[in-house]
C-alpha positions in Angstrom: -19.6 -0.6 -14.9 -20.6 1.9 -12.7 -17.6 4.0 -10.1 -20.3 5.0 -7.5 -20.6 2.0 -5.6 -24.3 0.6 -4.4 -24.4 1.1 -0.6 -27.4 -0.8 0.4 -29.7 -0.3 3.8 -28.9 -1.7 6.8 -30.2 -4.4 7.8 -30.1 -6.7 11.5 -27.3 -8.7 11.9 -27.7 -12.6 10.2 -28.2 -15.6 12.1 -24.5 -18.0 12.2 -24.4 -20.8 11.6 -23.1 -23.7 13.3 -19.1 -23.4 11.8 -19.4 -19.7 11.6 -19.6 -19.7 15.3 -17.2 -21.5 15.9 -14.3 -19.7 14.3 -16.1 -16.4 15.9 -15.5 -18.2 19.1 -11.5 -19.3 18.1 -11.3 -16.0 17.2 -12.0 -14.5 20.7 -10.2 -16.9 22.0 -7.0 -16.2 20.4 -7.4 -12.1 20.4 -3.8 -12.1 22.9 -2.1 -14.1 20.0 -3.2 -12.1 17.6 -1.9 -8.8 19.4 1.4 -10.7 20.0 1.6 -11.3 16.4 1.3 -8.0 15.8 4.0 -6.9 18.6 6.4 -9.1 17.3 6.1 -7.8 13.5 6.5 -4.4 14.8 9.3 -5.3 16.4 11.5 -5.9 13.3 12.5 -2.6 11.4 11.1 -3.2 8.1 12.0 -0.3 7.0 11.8 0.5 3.6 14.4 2.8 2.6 16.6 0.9 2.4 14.7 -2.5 3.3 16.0 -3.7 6.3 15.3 -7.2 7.8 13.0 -8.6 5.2 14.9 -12.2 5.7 14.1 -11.9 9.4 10.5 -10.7 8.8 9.6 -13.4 6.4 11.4 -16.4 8.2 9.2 -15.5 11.3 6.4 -15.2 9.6 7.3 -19.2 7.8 8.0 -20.3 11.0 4.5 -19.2 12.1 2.6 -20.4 8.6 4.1 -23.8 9.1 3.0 -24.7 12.8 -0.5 -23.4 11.2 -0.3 -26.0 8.3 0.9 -24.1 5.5 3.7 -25.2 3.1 5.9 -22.5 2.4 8.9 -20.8 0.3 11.2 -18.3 0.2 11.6 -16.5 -3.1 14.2 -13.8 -3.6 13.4 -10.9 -5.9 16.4 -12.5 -8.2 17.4 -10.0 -11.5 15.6 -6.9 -9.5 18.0 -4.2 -9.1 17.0 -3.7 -5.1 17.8 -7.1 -4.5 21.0 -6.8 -2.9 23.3 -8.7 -0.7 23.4 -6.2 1.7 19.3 -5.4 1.4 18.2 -8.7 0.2 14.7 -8.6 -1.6 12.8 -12.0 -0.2 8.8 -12.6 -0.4 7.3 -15.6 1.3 4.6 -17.7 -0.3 2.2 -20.2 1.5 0.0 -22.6 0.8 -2.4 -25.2 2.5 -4.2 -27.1 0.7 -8.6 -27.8 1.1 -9.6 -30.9 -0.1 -9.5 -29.0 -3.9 -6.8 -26.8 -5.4 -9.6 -24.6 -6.3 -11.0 -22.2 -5.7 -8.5 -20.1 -4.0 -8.5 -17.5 -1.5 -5.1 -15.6 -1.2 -4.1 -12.8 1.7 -1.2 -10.3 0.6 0.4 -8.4 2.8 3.6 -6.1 2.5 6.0 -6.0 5.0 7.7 -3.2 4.6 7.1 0.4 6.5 8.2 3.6 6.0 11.1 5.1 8.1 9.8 6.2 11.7 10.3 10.0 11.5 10.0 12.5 13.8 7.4 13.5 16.9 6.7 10.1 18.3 5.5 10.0 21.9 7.1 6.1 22.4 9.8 4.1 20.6 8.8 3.4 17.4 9.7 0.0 17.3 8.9 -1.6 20.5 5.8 -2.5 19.7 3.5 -1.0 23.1 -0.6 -1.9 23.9 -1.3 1.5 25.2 -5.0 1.1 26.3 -7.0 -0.1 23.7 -4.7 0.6 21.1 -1.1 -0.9 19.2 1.2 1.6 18.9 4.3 0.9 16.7 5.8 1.9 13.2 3.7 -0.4 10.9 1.4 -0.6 13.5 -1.9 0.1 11.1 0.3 0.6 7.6 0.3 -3.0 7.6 1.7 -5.7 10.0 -1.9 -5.8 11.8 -3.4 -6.7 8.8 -0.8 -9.7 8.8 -1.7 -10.5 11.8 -5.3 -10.9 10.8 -5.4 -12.6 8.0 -3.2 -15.3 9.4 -5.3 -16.1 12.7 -8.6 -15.9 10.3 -6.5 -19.1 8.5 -5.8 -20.5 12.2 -9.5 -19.5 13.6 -10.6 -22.2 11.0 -8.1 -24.6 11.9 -8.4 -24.9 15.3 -12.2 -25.2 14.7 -11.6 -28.5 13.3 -13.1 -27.3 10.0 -11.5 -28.5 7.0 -12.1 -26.4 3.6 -13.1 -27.8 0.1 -10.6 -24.8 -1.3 -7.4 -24.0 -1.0 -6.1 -21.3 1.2 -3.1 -18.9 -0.2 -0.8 -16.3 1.9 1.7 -14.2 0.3 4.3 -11.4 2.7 5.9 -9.2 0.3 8.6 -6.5 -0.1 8.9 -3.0 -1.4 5.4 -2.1 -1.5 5.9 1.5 0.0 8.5 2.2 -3.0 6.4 0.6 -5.7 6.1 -3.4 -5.1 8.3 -3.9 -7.9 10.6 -6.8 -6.4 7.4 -8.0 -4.0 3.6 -8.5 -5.8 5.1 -7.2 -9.0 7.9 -9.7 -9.4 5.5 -12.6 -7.8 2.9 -11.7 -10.2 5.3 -11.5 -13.1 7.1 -14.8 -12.4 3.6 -16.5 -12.3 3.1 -16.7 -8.5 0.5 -14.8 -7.8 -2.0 -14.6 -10.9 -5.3 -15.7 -11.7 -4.3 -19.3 -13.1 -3.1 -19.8 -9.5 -6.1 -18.4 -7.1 -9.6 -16.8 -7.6 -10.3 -14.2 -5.2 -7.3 -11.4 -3.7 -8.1 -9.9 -0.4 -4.9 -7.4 0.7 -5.5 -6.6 4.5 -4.3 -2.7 4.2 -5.8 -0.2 6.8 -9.1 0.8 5.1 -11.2 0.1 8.1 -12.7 -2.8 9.6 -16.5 -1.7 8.7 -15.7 -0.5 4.9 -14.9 -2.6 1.9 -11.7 -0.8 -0.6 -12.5 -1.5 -4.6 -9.7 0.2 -5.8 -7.5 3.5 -5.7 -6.2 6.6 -7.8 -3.9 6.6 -10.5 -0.1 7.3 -9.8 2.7 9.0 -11.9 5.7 9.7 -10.2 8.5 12.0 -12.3 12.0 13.2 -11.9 12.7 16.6 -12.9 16.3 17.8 -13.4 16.8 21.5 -14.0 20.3 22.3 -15.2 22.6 25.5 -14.9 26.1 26.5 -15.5 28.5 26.5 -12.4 30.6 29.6 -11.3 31.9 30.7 -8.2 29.6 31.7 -5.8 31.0 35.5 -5.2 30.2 35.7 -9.0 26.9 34.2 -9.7 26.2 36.7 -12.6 28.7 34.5 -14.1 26.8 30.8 -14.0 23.5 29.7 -14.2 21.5 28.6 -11.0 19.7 25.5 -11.6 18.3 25.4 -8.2 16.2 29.8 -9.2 15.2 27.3 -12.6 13.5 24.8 -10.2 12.1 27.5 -8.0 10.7 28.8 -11.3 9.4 25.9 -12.0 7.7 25.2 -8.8 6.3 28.4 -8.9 4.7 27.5 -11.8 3.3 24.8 -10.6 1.8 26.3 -7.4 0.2 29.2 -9.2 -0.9 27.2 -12.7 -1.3 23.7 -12.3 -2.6 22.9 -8.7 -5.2 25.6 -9.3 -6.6 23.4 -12.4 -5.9 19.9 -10.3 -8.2 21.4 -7.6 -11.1 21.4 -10.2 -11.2 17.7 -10.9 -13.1 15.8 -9.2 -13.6 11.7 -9.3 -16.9 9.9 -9.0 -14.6 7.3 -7.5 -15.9 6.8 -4.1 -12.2 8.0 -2.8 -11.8 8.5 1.2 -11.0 10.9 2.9 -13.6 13.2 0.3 -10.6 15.5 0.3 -8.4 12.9 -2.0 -11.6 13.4 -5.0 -9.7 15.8 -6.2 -6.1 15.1 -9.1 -3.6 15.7 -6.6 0.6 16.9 -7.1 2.6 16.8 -3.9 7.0 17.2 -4.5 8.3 14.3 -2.8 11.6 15.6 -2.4 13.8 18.8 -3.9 17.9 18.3 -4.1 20.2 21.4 -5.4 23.7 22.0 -5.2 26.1 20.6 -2.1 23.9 19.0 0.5 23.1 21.5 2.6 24.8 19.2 5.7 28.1 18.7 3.9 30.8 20.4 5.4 33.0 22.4 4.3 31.1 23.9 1.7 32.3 25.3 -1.5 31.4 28.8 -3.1 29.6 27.6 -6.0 26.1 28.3 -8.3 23.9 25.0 -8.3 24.4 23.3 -11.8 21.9 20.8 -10.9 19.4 21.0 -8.9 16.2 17.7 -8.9 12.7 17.3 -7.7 10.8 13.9 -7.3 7.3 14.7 -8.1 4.1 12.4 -7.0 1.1 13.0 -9.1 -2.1 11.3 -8.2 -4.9 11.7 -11.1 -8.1 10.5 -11.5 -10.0 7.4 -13.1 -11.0 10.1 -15.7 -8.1 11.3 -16.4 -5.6 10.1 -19.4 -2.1 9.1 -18.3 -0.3 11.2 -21.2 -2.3 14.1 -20.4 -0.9 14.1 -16.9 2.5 14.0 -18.0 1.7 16.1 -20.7 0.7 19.0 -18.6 4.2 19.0 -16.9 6.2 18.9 -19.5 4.6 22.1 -20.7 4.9 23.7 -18.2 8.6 23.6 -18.5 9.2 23.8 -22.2 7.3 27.4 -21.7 10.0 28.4 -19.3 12.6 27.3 -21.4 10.6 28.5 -24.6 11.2 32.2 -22.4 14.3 31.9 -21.3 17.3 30.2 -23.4 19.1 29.6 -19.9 16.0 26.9 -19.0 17.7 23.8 -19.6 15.9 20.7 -18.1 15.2 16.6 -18.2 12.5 14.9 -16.9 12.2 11.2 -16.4 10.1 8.7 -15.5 9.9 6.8 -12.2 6.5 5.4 -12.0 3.4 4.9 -14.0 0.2 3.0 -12.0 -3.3 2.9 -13.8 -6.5 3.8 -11.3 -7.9 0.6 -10.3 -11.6 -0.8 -9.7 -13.3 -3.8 -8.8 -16.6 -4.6 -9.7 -18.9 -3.8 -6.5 -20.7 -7.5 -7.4 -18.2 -9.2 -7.9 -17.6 -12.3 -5.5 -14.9 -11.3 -3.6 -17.1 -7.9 -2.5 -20.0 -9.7 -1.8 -18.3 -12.1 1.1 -16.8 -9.2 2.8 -20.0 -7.5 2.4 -22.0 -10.8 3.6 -18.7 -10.9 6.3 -19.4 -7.5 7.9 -23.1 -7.3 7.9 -23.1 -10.6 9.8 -21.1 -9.1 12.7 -22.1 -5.4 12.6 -26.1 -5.9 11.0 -24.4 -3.2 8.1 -24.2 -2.7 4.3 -20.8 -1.7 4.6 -19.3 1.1 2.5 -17.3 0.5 -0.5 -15.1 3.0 -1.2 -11.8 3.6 -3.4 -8.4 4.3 -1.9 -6.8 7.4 -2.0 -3.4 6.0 -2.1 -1.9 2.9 -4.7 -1.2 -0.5 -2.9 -0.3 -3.9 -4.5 -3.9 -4.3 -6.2 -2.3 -2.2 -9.3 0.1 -5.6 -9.8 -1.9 -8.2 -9.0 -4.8 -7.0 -12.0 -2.4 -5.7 -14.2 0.2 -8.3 -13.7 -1.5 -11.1 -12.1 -5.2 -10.6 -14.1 -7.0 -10.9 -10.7 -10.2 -9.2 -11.1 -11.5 -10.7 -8.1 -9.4 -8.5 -5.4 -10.1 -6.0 -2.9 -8.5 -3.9 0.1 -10.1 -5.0 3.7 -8.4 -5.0 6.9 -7.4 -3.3 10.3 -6.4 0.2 11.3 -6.9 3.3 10.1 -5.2 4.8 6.3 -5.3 8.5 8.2 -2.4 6.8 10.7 0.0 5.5 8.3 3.0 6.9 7.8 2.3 9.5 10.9 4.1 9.5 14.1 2.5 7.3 17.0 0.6 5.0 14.0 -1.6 3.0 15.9 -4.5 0.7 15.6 -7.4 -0.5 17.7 -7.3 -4.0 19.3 -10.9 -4.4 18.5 -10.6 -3.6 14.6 -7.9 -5.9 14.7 -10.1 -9.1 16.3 -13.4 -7.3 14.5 -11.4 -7.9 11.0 -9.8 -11.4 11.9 -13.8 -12.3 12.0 -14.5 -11.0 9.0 -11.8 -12.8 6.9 -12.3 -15.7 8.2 -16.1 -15.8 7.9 -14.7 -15.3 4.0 -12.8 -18.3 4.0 -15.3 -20.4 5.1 -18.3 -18.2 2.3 -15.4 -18.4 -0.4 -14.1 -21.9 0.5 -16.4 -23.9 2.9 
């Protein structure tokens, strides 16, 4: 199986046919519903620490899957450790049925986002057309994807078109933090896995025009160094575990990211940049909070780093963790001081779909029809819930297609363009009627 995608010539845009048009033409007609949609989901704070107003997110959305036809259910994340009474962990599943069970086409979307940060322009979450564009937290990273995929359902509905498949919709939970009590729970619990549908389309913000086959590798760590306290006036007399981690850092500034820089994928990653193994340290903790008042005069005894590495399709998972940890037993190999532990948070293999595969050729077929061009398929830079649904769920038949752009999530003033979000509504419901007419 080759990693460099085919990327054909273009060619004009295909003649539609009679029921094509027709949902192009529901779809136009429905482009102010499907802003509103997206509005509305803005305007409830996903947010994800600590994963606020999943119930009111996911009832919504029922309420809006069942005056489109779909039967639906509530499942709560029950036995997950996030699933809590104050942050309840609840996915929604929907269903409407063709005049077969099968085949079946399933949208996932996560509805989650990450906190708003600082620098925006506008309120985060009021949800604002400003020109051409939504503006909003969640606004691209992912709630117009949502949006699309359920109008592309509707578009054929309100065409009059009944399907010979069955259609699937899934709104999941925690996908920001890992998707471990959303697709990963659903998939292990038998909801979302290839006995159930055939082809997986997850609307994240790839781009309307460009088809995503996979993504990068993940390993996430925790890294504990460990010192000795002793009053602060006195720190000959303890150990600072927070001059360890800086050690440590170090290291990995002037030894490891060097090598990382070298490695390049023949994954088809976007932006080019992200070709390269990647190490970014999500967070560093030592000591008292440095906000706590009164402080204390004290030497760190602890002192922990959260770290995110991203490697390549080429590269094995122990020799990514390997590398770290040896970097560390070196420092404590040269000093006796160098205590640490390390501990792992999160493993995710690289993913890739077959470029022929069925699900890649509809989207291709989709998007050439509108735009008369072979679309791009390319690999994502970041993980998303395809890592569960193939390695949980055995979906093969999956890929990443919908509105906005990945360079606006998680920044301030994340927007996305009214016309990707119709322009991709098109396209995934010209799939339903390819994968399921």
């Amino acid at each position: 199986m080759t990693l460099r995608a085919p990327h054909r010539a273009h060619d004009a845009p295909q003649p539609l046919g009679g029921n094509a048009q027709r949902v192009l033409d529901q779809v136009d007609r429905m482009a102010d519903e499907i802003v509103a949609l997206t509005l509305d989901l803005i305007r409830i704070p996903t947010v994800n620490p600590p994963g606020a107003h999943y119930r009111d997110c996911v009832e919504y959305l029922a309420q809006r899957l069942e005056r489109f036809g779909f039967e639906t259910r509530l499942l709560p994340a029950e036995g997950r450790p996030e699933h809590t009474p104050a942050h309840p962990r609840i996915n929604l599943l929907a269903e409407r049925r063709g005049r077969r069970p099968r085949p079946a086409l399933h949208f996932n979307g996560h509805i989650d986002v990450v906190p708003a940060g600082a620098g925006w322009s506008v309120e985060p979450f009021a949800g604002r057309v400003i020109e051409d564009r939504i503006v909003g937290r969640g606004a691209s990273d992912m709630k117009a994807g949502i949006a699309a995929s359920l109008f592309a359902a509707e578009a054929v509905r309100r065409a009059g078109l009944e399907l010979e498949g069955t259609l699937q919709f899934s709104a999941t939970v925690d996908e920001e933090s890992g998707g471990l009590a959303g697709m990963a729970h659903l998939c292990q619990h038998g909801w979302i896995t290839r006995e159930r549908c055939d082809y997986l389309v997850i609307p994240e913000p790839l781009g309307a025009d460009r088809i995503c086959l996979g993504h990068r590798g993940v390993l996430w760590l925790e890294v504990t160094t460990l010192g000795r306290i002793a009053h602060g006036s006195m720190p000959f007399l303890g150990v600072s575990a927070v001059d360890h981690m800086a050690e440590f850092v170090h290291r990995l500034n002037r030894e490891l990211r060097p090598r990382l820089e070298q490695r390049v994928t023949t994954m088809p990653v976007e932006p080019p940049a992200a070709r390269r193994a990647t190490l970014n340290i999500n967070g560093l903790a030592g000591g008292q909070p440095p906000g706590a008042l009164p402080q204390s005069p004290c030497v760190a005894d602890r002192c922990v780093a959260i770290l995110d590495r991203r490697f390549l399709i080429e590269e094995r998972p122990e020799q990514v963790r390997g590398e770290i940890v040896a970097l560390l037993e070196q420092l404590a190999a040269a000093d006796p001081e160098f205590r640490f532990q390390i501990r792992d948070l999160l493993e995710v293999l690289p993913v890739w779909t077959d470029p022929e595969s069925i699900v890649v050729q509809s989207a291709a077929r989709a998007i050439q029809q509108l735009s008369g061009h072979d679309p791009p398929r390319i690999a994502s830079p970041g993980s998303y819930d395809q890592k569960h649904a193939v390695r949980l769920g055995g979906l093969s038949d999956c890929i990443a297609y919908g509105p906005g752009l990945l360079e606006q999530a998680h920044r301030p003033d994340e927007f996305c363009r009214i016309d990707d979000l119709v322009r991709a509504t098109k396209v995934m419901a010209l799939m339903c009627l390819d994968l399921l007419g």
